[in-house]
C-alpha positions as CSV (number, residue, x, y, z in Angstrom):
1,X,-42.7,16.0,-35.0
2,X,-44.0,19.7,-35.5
3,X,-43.6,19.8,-38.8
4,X,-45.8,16.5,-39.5
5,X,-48.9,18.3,-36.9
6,X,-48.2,21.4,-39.1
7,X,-48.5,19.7,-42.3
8,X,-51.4,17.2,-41.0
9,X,-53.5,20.7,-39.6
10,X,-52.9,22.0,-43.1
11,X,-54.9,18.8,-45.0
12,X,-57.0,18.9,-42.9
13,X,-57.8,22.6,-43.1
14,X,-58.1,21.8,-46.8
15,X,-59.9,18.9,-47.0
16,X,-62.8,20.8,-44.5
17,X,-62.8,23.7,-47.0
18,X,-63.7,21.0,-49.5
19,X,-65.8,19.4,-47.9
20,X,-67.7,23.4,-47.3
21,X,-67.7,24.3,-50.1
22,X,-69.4,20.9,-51.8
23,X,-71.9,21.5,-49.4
24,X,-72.3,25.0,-50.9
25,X,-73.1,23.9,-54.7
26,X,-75.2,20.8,-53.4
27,X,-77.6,23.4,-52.4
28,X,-76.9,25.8,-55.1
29,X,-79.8,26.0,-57.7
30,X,-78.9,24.1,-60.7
31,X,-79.4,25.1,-64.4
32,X,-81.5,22.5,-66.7
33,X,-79.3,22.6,-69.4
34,X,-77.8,19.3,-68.1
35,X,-74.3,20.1,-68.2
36,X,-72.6,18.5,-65.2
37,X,-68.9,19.4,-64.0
38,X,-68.5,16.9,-61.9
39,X,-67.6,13.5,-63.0
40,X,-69.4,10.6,-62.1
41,X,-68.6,8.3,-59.1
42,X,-68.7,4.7,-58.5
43,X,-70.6,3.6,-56.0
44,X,-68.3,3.4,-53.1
45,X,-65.9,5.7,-53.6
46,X,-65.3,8.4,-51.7
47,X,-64.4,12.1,-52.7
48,X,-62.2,12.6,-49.6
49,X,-60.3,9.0,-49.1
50,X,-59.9,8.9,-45.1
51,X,-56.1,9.6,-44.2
52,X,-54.3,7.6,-41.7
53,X,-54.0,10.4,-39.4
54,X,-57.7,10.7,-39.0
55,X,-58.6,6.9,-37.6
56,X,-60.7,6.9,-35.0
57,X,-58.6,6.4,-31.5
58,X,-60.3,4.3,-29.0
59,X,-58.9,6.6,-26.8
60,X,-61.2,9.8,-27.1
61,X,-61.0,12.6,-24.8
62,X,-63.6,12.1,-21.4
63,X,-65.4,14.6,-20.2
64,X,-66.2,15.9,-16.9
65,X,-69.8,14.4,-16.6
66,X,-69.1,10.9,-18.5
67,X,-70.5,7.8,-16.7
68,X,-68.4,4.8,-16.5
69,X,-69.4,1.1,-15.8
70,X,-66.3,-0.1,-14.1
71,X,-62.4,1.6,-13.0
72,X,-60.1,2.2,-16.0
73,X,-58.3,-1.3,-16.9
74,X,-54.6,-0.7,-16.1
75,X,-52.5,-2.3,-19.0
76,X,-49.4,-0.8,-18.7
77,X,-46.7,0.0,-16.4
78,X,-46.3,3.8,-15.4
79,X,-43.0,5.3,-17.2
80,X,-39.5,4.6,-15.5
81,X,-41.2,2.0,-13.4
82,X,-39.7,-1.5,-13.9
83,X,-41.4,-3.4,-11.4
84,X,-44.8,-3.4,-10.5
85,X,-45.0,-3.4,-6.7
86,X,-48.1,-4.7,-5.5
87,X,-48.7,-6.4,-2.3
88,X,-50.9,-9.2,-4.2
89,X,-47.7,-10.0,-6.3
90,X,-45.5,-10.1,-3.7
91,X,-43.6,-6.8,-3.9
92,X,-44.6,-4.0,-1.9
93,X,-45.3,-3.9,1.9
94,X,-46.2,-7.6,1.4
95,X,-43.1,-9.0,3.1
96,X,-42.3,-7.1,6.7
97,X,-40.4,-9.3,9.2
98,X,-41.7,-9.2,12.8
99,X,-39.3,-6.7,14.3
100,X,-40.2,-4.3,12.2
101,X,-43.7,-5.2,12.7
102,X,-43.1,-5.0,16.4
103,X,-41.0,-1.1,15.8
104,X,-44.1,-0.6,13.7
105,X,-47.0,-1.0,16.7
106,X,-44.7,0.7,18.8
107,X,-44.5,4.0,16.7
108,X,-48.2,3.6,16.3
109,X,-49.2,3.5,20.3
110,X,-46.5,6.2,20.7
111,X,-48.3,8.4,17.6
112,X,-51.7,7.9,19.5
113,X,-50.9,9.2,22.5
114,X,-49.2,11.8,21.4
115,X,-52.3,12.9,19.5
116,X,-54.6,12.2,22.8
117,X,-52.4,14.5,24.5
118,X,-51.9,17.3,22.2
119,X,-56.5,17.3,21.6
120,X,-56.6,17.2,25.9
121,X,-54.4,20.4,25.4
122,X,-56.3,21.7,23.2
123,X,-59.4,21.1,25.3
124,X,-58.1,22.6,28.7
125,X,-57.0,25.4,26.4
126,X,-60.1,26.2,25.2
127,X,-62.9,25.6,28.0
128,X,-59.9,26.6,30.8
């Protein structure tokens, strides 16, 4: 793979310098002696034919400050995913039988009062 970036960064280098240095003699002063040493073009051709590494991705870079309409449209699957789990699509936390819903609430009530505890602490600590 390096070797076609290096070689595609090479065209491309030259086709720029090309492209600079047509620029140059465009606005170079010409002689009238109506010599020209370039040929002629047909209409619609172009000096520099576009390459197929330089199509235009639909995927250009975003910037910091871009503003979007609506969330990015998620089409694919993340790598070494093979399921998508989603709890709309059945996968997921979608399907919890009731004792584990029950051991569920009771590790809930247990967490909160743990955590009313440990700020009453906390309070007694610091106005005691």
């Amino acid at each position: 793979m390096a070797p076609l970036v290096k070689s595609a960064v090479h065209t491309s280098a030259a086709i720029s310098r090309k492209v600079r240095a047509g620029e140059k003699q465009k606005h170079a002063p010409q002689s009238n002696e109506g010599s020209t040493s370039t040929p002629l073009k047909k209409p619609g051709q172009d000096a520099n034919p576009p390459k197929e590494f330089s199509k235009v991705s639909s995927a250009a870079p975003r910037r910091v400050n871009d503003i979007v309409l609506a969330p990015p449209q998620l089409t694919k699957r993340p790598r070494g995913n093979s399921q998508v789990t989603s709890p709309a699509k059945g996968g997921g936390e979608g399907v919890v039988s009731m004792a584990q819903k029950m051991m569920m609430e009771v590790e809930r009530e247990k967490a909160i009062l743990r955590y009313r505890e440990m700020k009453e602490r906390r309070k007694r600590e610091q106005g005691g």
